[in-house]
C-alpha positions in Angstrom: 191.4 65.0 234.2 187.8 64.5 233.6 187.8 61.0 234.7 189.7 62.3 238.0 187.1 64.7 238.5 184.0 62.4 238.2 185.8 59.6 240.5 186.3 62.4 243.1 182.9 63.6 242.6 181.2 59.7 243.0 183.8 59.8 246.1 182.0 62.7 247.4 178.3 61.7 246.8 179.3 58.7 248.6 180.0 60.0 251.9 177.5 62.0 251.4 175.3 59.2 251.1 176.6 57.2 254.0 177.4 60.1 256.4 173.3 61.1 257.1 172.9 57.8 258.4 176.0 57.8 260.6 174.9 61.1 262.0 171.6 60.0 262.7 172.5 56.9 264.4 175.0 59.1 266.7 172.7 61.7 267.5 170.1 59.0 268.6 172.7 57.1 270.6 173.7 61.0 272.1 169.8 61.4 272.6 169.2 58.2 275.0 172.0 58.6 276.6 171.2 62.4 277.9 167.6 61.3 278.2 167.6 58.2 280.0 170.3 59.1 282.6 167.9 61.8 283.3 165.2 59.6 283.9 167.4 57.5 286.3 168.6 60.9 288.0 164.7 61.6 288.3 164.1 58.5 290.1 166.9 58.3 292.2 165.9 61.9 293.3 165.8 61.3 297.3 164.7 65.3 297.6 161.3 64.9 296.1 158.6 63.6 297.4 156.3 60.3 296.0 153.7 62.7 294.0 156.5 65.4 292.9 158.3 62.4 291.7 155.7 61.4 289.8 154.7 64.8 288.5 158.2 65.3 287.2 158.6 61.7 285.6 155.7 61.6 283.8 156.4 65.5 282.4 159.8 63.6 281.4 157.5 61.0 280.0 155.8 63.5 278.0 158.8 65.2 276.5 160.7 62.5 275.1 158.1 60.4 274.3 155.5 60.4 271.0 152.1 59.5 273.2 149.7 60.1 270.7 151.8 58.5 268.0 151.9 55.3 270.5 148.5 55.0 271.8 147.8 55.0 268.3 149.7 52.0 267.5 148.5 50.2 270.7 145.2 50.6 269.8 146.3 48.5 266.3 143.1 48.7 264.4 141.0 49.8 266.0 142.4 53.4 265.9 141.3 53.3 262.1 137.4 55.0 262.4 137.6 55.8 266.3 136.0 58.7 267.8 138.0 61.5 267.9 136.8 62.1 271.3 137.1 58.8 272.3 140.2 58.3 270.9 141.9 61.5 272.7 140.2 60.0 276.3 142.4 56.7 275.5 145.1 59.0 274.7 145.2 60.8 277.9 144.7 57.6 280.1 147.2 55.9 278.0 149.6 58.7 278.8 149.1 58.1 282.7 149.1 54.4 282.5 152.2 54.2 280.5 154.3 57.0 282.7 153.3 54.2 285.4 155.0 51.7 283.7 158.4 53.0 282.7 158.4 54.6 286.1 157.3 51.2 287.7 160.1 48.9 285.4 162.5 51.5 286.7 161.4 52.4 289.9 163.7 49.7 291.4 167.3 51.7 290.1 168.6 53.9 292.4 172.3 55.1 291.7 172.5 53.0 288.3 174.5 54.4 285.0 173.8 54.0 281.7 175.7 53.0 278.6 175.1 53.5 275.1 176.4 50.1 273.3 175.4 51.3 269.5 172.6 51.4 267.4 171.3 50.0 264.3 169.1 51.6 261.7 165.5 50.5 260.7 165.0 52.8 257.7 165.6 56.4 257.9 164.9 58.3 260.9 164.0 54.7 262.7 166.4 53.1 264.9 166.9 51.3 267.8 169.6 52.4 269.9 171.0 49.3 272.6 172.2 50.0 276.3 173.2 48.4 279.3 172.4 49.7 283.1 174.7 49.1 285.5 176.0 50.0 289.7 173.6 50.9 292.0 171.2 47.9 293.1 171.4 46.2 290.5 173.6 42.5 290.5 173.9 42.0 286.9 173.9 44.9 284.0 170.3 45.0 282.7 170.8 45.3 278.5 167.6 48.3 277.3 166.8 48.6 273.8 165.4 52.4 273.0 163.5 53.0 269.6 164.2 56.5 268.4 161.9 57.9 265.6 163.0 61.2 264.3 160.6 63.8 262.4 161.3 67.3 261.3 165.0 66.7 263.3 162.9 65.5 266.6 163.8 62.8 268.4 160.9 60.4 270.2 161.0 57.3 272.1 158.3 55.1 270.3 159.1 52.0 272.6 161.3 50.5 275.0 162.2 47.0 275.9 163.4 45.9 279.6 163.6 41.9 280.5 163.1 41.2 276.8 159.9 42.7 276.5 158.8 45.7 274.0 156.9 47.2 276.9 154.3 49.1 273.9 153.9 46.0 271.5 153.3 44.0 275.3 150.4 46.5 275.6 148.9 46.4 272.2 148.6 42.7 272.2 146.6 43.4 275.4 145.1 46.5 275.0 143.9 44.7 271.2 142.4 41.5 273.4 140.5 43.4 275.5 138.9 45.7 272.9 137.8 42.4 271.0 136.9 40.7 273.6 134.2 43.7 274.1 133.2 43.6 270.3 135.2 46.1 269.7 134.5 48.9 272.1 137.7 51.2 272.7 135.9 52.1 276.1 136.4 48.8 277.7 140.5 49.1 277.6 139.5 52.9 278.8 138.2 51.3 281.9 140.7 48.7 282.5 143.5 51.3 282.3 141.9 53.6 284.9 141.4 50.8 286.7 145.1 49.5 286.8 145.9 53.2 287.0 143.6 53.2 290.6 144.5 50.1 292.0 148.7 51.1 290.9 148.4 47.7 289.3 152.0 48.0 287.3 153.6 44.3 287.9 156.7 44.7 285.5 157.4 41.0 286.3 154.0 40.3 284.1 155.0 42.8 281.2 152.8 45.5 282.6 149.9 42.9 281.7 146.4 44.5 281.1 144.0 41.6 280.2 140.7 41.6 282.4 
């Protein structure tokens, strides 16, 4: 009876075991696909205007993305010892340069769906969660890969890829160049964001390229 009891209880721990990460990984697949058919439905939005547009995509922007956690990582290492004030200027401009981006590589979708294909686990609370967009003006289905980090039970987009590219590890191998190419002054990628940010410089056929 014993031996019943302890197979039934190493059954239990288990499932245990392997059920957190199945919930996660369902949770973050239920996640981008609420939160990116909302950004679609935000864009395809023909009752607002270019600025309200705007406005409302980058609150989206805001809400289901971790900004400080990836200006952070854009800034590689040279966030290590930055100014705080410095560092929360980059922060803010980041925040408006990147909203430009995602709505830029999807500012072309009007009337597209998405699909959640599945998702495979990093490490706990880390995954990346694939999807294909399809309909609308698009001629082929467009395959977007979604990383989800998950603290304290939120969720957080930490990076995106579209066309192949990992639109935040694109910008810190740029936003990194131009910040050593200025002996390390976090205030020259400062300025070349505002400037892209000005001039609407977001060519998502160049990776959302930032180099000087």
């Amino acid at each position: 009876m014993r031996v019943v009891q302890k197979v039934i209880i190493a059954a239990f721990a288990a499932v245990a075991v392997w059920a957190t990460p199945v919930l996660a990984a369902q949770q973050d697949e239920d996640f981008v696909r609420v939160k990116a058919n909302e950004a679609l439905a935000i864009l395809a939005d023909d009752t607002l205007g270019q600025k309200a547009k705007a406005d409302r995509f980058r609150s989206y922007v805001d809400e289901v993305t971790d900004v400080p956690r990836v200006a952070r990582f854009v800034l590689g290492k040279y966030a290590r010892g930055a100014d705080p004030k410095q560092l929360a200027t980059f922060t803010e401009v980041f925040r408006q340069y990147a909203s430009s981006v995602y709505e830029s590589q999807l500012g072309n979708f009007g009337g597209e769906t998405l699909k959640v294909l599945g998702s495979k686990d990093r490490k706990p609370g880390d995954s990346v969660v694939s999807s294909v967009i399809s309909g609308g003006q698009i001629e082929e289905p467009l395959t977007v890969y979604w990383r989800i980090r998950t603290r304290n039970g939120q969720q957080k987009v930490l990076d995106v890829q579209v066309l192949g590219i990992w639109l935040a590890l694109q910008q810190r191998n740029e936003i990194t160049s131009v910040i050593a190419n200025n002996g390390g002054d976090i205030g020259a990628a400062i300025a070349v964001l505002n400037n892209k940010i000005a001039s609407q410089d977001f060519d998502a056929q160049e990776g959302a390229s930032i180099s000087n």
